[in-house]
C-alpha positions in Angstrom: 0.0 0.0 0.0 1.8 3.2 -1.1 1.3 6.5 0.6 2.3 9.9 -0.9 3.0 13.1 1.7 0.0 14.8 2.8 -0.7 18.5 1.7 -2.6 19.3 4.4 -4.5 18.9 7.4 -7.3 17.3 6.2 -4.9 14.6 3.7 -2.8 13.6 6.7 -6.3 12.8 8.8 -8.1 10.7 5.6 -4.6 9.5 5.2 -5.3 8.3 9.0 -8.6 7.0 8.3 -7.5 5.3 5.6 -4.9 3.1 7.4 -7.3 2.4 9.8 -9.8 1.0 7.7 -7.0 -1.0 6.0 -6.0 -2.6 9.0 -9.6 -3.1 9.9 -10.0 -5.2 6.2 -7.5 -6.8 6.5 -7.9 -8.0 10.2 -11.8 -8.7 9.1 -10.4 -10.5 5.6 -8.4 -13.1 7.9 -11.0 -13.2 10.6 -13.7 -14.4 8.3 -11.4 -16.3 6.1 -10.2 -18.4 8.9 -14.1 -18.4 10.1 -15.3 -19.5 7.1 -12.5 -22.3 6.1 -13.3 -23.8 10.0 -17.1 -23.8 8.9 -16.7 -25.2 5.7 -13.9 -28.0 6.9 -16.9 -28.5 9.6 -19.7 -28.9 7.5 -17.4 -31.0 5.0 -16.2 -33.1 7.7 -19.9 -33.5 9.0 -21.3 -34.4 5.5 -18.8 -37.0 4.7 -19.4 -38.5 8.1 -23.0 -38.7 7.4 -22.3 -40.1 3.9 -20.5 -42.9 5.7 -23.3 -43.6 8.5 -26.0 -43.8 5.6 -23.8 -46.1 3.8 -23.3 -48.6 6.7 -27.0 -47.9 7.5 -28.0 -49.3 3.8 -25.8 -52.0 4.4 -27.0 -53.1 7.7 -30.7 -53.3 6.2 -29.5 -54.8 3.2 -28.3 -57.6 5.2 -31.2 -57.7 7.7 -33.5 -57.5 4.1 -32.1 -60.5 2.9 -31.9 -62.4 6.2 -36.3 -61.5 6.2 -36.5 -62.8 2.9 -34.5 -66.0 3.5 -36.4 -66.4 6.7 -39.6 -65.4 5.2 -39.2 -68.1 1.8 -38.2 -70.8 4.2 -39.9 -70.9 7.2 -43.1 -69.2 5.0 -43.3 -66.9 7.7 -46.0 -64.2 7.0 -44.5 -61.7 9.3 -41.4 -61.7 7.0 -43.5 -61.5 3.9 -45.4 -57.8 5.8 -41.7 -56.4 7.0 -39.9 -57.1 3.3 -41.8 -54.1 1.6 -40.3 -51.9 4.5 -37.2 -52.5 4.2 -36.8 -51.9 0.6 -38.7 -48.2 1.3 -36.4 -47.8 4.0 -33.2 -48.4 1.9 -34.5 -46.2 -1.0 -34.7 -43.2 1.4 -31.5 -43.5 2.7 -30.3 -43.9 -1.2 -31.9 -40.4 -1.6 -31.0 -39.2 1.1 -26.9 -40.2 0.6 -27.6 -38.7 -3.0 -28.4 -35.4 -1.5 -25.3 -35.3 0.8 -23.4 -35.8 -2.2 -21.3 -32.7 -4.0 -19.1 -34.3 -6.7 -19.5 -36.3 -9.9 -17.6 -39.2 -8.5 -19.7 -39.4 -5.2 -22.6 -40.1 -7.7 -21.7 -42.3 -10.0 -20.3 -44.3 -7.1 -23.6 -44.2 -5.4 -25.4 -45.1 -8.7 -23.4 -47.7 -9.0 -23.8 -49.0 -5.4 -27.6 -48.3 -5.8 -27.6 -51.0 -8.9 -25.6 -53.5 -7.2 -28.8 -53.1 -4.5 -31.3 -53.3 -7.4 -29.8 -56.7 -8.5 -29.8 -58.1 -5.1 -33.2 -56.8 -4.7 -34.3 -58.2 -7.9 -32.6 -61.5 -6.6 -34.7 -61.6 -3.7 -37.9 -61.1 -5.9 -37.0 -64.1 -7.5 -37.1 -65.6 -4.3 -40.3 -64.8 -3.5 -41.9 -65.6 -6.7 -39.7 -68.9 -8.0 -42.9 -71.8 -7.0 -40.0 -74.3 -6.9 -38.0 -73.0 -4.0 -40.3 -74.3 -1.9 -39.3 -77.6 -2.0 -37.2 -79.2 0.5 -33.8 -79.1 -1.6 -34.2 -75.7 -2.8 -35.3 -74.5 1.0 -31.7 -76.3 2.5 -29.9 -74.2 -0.8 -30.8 -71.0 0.3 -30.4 -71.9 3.8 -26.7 -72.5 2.6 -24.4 -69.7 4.1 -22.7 -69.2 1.2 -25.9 -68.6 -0.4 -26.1 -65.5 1.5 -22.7 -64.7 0.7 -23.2 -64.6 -2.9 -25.9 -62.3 -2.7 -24.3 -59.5 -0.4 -21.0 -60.1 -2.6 -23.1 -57.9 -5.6 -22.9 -55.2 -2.9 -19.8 -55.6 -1.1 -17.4 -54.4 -3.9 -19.6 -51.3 -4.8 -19.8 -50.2 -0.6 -15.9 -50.9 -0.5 -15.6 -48.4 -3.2 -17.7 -45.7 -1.9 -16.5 -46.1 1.3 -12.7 -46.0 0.2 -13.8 -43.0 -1.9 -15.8 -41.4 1.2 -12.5 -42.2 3.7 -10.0 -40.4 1.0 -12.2 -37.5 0.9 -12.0 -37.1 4.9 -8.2 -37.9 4.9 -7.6 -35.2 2.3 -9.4 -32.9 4.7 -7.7 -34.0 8.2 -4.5 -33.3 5.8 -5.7 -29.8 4.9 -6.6 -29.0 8.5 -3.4 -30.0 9.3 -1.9 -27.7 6.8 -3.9 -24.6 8.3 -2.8 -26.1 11.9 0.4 -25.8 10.7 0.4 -22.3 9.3 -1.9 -20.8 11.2 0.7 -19.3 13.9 2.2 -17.6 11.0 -0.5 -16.5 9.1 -2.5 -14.9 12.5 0.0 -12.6 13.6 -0.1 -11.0 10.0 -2.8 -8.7 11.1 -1.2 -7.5 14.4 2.6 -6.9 12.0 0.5 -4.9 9.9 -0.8 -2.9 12.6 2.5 -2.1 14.2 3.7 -0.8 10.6 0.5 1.2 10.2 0.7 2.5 13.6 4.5 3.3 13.0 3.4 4.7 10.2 0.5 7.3 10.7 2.7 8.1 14.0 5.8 9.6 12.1 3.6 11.1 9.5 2.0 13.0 12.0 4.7 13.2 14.1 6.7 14.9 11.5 4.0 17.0 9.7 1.2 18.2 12.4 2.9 17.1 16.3 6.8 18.9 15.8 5.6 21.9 13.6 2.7 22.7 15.9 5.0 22.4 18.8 7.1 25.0 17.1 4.8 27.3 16.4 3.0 27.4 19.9 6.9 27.4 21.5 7.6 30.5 18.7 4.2 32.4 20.0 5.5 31.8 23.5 8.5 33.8 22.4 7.2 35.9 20.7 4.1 37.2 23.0 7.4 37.6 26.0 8.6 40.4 23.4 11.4 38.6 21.2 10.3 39.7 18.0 13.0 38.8 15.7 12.3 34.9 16.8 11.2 33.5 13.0 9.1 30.2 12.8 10.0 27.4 10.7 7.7 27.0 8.4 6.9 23.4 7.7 4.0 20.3 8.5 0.8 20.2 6.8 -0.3 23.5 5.0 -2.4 24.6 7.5 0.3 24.7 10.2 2.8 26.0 7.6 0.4 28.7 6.9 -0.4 29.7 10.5 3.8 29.5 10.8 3.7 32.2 8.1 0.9 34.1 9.7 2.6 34.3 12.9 6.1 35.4 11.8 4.5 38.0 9.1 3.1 39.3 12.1 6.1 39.5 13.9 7.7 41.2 11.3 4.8 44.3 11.1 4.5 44.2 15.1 8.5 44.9 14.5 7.9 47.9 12.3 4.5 49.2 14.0 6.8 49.0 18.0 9.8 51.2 15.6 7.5 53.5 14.6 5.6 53.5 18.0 9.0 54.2 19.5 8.9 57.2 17.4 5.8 58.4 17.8 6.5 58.2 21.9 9.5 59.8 21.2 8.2 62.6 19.3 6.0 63.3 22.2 7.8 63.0 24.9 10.1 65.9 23.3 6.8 67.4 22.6 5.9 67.0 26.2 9.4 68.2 27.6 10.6 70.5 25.0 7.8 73.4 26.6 8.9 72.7 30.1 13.0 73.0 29.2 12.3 75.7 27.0 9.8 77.0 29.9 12.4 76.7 33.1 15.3 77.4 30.7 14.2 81.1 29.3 12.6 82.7 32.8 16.0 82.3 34.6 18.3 83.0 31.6 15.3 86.2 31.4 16.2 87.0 35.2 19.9 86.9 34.7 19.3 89.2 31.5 17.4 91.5 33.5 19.7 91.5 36.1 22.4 92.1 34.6 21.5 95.1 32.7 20.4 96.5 36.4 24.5 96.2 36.9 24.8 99.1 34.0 23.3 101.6 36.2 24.5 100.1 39.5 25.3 103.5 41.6 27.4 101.7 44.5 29.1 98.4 45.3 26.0 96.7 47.5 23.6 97.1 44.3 26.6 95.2 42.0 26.7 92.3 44.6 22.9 92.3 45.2 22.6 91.4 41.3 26.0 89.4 41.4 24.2 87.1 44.1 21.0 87.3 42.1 22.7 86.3 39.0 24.4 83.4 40.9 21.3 82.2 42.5 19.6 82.0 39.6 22.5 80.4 37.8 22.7 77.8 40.2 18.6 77.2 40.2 19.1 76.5 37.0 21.7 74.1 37.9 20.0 72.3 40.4 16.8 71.7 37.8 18.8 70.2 35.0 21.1 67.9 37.4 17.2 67.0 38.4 16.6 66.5 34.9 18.7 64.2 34.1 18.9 61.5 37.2 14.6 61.7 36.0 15.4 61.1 32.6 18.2 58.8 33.3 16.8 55.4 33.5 17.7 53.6 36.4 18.8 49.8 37.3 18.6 48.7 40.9 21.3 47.0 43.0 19.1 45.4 45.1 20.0 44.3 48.8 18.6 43.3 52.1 17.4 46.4 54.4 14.9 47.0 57.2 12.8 49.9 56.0 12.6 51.7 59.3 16.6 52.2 58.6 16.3 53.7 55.2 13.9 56.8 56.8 16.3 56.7 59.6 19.2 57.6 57.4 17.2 59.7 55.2 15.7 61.6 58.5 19.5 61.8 59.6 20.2 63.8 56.0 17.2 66.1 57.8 18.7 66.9 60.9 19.1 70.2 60.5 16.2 71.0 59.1 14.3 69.2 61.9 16.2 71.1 64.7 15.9 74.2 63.0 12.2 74.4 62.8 11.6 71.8 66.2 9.6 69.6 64.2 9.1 66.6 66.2 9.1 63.4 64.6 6.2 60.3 65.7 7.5 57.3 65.2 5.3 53.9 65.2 6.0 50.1 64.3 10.1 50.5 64.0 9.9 47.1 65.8 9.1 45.8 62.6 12.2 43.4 61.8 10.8 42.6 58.4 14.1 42.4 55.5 13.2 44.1 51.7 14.8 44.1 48.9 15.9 47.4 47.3 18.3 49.8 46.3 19.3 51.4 49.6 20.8 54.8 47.7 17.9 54.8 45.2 15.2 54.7 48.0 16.9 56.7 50.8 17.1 59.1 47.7 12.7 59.0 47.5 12.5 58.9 51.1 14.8 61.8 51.3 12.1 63.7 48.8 9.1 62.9 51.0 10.4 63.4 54.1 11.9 67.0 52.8 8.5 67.9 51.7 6.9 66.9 54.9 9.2 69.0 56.3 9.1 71.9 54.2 5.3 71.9 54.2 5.0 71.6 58.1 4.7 74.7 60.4 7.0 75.8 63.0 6.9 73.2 65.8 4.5 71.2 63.7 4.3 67.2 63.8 5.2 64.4 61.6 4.3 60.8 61.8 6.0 57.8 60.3 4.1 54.9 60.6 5.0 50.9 59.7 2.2 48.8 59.1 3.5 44.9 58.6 0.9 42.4 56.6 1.1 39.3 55.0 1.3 40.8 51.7 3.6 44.5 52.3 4.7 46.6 54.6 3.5 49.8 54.4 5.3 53.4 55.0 2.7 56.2 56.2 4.4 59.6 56.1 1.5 62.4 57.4 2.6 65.9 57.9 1.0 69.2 59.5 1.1 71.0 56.3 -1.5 72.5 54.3 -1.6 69.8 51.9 -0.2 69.8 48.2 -1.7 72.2 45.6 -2.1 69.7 42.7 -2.7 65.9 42.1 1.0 64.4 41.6 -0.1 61.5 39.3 2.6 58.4 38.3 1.7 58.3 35.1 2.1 62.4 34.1 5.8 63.8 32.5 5.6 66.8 33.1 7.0 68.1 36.2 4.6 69.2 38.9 4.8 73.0 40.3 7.0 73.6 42.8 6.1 75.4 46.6 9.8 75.6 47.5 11.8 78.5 46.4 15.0 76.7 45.4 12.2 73.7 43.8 12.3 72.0 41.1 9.3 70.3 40.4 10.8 66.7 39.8 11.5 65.6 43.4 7.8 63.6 43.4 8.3 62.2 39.8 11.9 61.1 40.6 10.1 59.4 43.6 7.4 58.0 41.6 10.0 56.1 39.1 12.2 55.3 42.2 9.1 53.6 43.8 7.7 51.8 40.5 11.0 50.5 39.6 11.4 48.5 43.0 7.9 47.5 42.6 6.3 49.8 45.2 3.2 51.6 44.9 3.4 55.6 46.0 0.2 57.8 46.6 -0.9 61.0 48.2 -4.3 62.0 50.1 -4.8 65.4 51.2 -6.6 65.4 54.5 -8.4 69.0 55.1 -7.1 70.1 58.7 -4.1 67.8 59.2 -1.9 67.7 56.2 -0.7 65.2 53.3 -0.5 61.9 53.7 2.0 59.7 51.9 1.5 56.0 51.4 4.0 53.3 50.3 3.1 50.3 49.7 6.0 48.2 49.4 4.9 44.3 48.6 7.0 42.0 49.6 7.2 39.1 46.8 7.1 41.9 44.5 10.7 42.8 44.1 12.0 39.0 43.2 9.5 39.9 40.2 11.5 43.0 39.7 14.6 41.5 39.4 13.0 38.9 36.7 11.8 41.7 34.8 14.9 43.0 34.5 
């Protein structure tokens, strides 16, 4: 049976189906054959039997007839005279019946021919019964004679010997075909279950090779490719249909390729969009101060007006400064060297940065949960440096003498860092997901303390919010979770 390579999906299943279904003939085709050859060496072996019980049965009666008819002549016994008709009925049903158990031209002629021998017997024994001059004394002892018998069943003898030598052959020949099957039969049965193992060997590598392997490729290429590798290509092979999807996939690739460079762009373009205004913005009102300020030096009258603008013009300068140093550490993007810290210690060292601050305006600071003994992962310069930022504008926004609490909250899940000054509270939203730089309330601000503290935050894995509370000030809340950052570092 010769297969040719499937084209598809749906040539590689008939392809399948069709295996099956030769497998299923041919185990049927032996089934049945070796059913039907026991049947027929059955019924064979149960017809010649019978052949050969009908033939000693004619026999028997033959002899018995021609025992009644001797008897019956003889003795004149009427009894014999009633049963003679009988027998010769009997006999000539058991002749048609042997006739119709018979299936060859040689079965039949033998039985005719055994059928006339009867006849002449039987024609014999007629004689008997109608010859007058039997029934004399002499004649009576004749056929009283045992070899008078003997000639008569001699007619029949030869034909029966020939039938039944014909009839034994016939069942020889058939033990000896049995014994042929016996004899083959252990090699002929397992054909079906050989056949099977090819076909199965078969219609396993075929599909192994051109629907199993290339499908496992392709969902192990959309694995890749979904995780972000782009440039991962699909071999495109198996059946059409997975070839096709193969192709589908990596054309996709290919376009998400393009449509991610030109989304690149498009960000690009608008983040400058975003922070070309607010560069040009704090660039041209200090670089306007210093202009103004130094043409006041062209009409300076005495020394204390020159250093009053000097100072000015170095203030500014250095303003300036400060906001693009700030610029670029929020710009600059940042890779965590992560290591094990208590959390209470990074606000103590970022309070300690403070001090002087603190003391200055006698702030007191209300410490709760630094019993907490809970390790995290982080970045201790990275997150002192946000801590510092909150902590400052806590400061900076609480009154003289005013209050700050710190509280540490330890779950299951986080730990979480409550920062709640005395201030009046923030005057705008601060958002993680805006650019632009909120306003500053400090003089010397520059807007990018809270977005530096935001991306500090998100890139440990630590969520950052703020809650104004009418009366008491603005709360800052960190949530810092603690499987989170061994996600972090797989990210990265």
């Amino acid at each position: 049976m010769a297969f040719s390579r499937p084209k598809s999906l749906k040539n590689l299943l008939f392809l399948h189906e069709v295996a099956i279904l030769f497998l299923v003939a041919v185990t049927g085709l032996l089934g049945g054959l070796s059913a039907y050859f026991w049947h027929q060496n059955t019924a064979e072996s149960v017809r010649i039997n019978t052949m050969i019980y009908l033939t000693e049965q004619i026999r028997g009666e033959l002899y018995a007839q021609i025992q009644v008819t001797i008897r019956a002549r003889v003795l004149e016994d009427s009894h014999a005279f009633e049963v003679y008709p009988e027998y010769s009925r009997g006999i000539s049903e058991l002749f048609n019946e042997l006739r119709q158990n018979s299936r060859s031209r040689e079965a039949d002629n033998a039985i005719q021919k055994l059928n006339l021998s009867y006849r002449e017997i039987q024609i014999d024994m007629n004689n008997i019964f109608n010859n007058p001059y039997i029934a004399d004394q002499f004649a009576r002892i004749q056929i009283l004679n045992p070899a008078f018998a003997q000639q008569m069943e001699g007619k029949f003898e030869n034909g029966y010997h020939t039938f039944k030598d014909l009839l034994t052959n016939k069942h020889k020949n058939l033990g000896e075909m049995l014994s042929v099957w016996t004899k083959f039969a252990p090699f002929i049965i397992p054909i079906p279950l050989i056949i099977a193992f090819i076909i199965v060997l078969y219609t396993r590598q075929v599909m192994r090779k051109d629907f199993i392997r290339p499908i496992a490729n392709v969902m192990i290429g959309a694995g890749e490719i979904s995780h972000g590798n782009l440039e991962y290509l699909i071999e495109e092979e198996g059946v059409e249909e997975v070839s096709d999807l193969a192709a589908a996939i990596n054309k996709m690739a290919i376009e998400l390729v393009e449509n991610r460079k030109t989304l690149i762009e498009n960000e690009r373009q608008a983040a400058l969009g975003v922070l070309v205004p607010v560069v040009a913005h704090n660039i041209r009102n200090p670089l306007a101060s210093i202009r103004a300020t130094a043409q006041l030096l062209e009409h300076a009258e005495d020394q204390e007006e020159i250093n009053e603008s000097k100072d000015a013009i170095i203030e500014t300068i250095d303003r300036l400064g400060r906001w693009v140093s700030s610029l670029v550490s929020y710009l600059h993007p940042l890779k965590p060297y992560l290591t094990e810290v208590k959390v209470s210690d990074l606000i103590d060292a970022a309070l300690g940065l403070l001090i002087n601050k603190i003391t200055e305006k006698e702030i007191k600071i209300i410490k709760s949960g630094w019993e907490i003994q809970q390790l995290s992962k982080v970045d201790p310069d990275l997150m002192e440096q946000a801590l510092y930022t909150l902590l400052a504008n806590a400061v900076d926004a609480s009154p003289i003498s005013g209050n700050i609490k710190i509280r540490l909250l330890h779950t299951e899940d986080y730990i979480e860092i409550n920062i709640l000054d005395s201030g009046p509270g923030l005057p705008f939203e601060p958002k993680s997901s805006n650019f632009e730089p909120g306003p500053s309330t400090k003089r010397f601000g520059t807007g990018l303390g809270i977005p530096i503290a935001y991306k500090i935050c998100q890139k440990h894995g630590w969520n950052l919010k703020f809650n104004v509370i009418k009366g008491q000030g603005t709360e800052v809340t960190i949530n810092a979770p603690i499987n989170s950052l061994s996600e972090v570092e797989a990210s990265e």
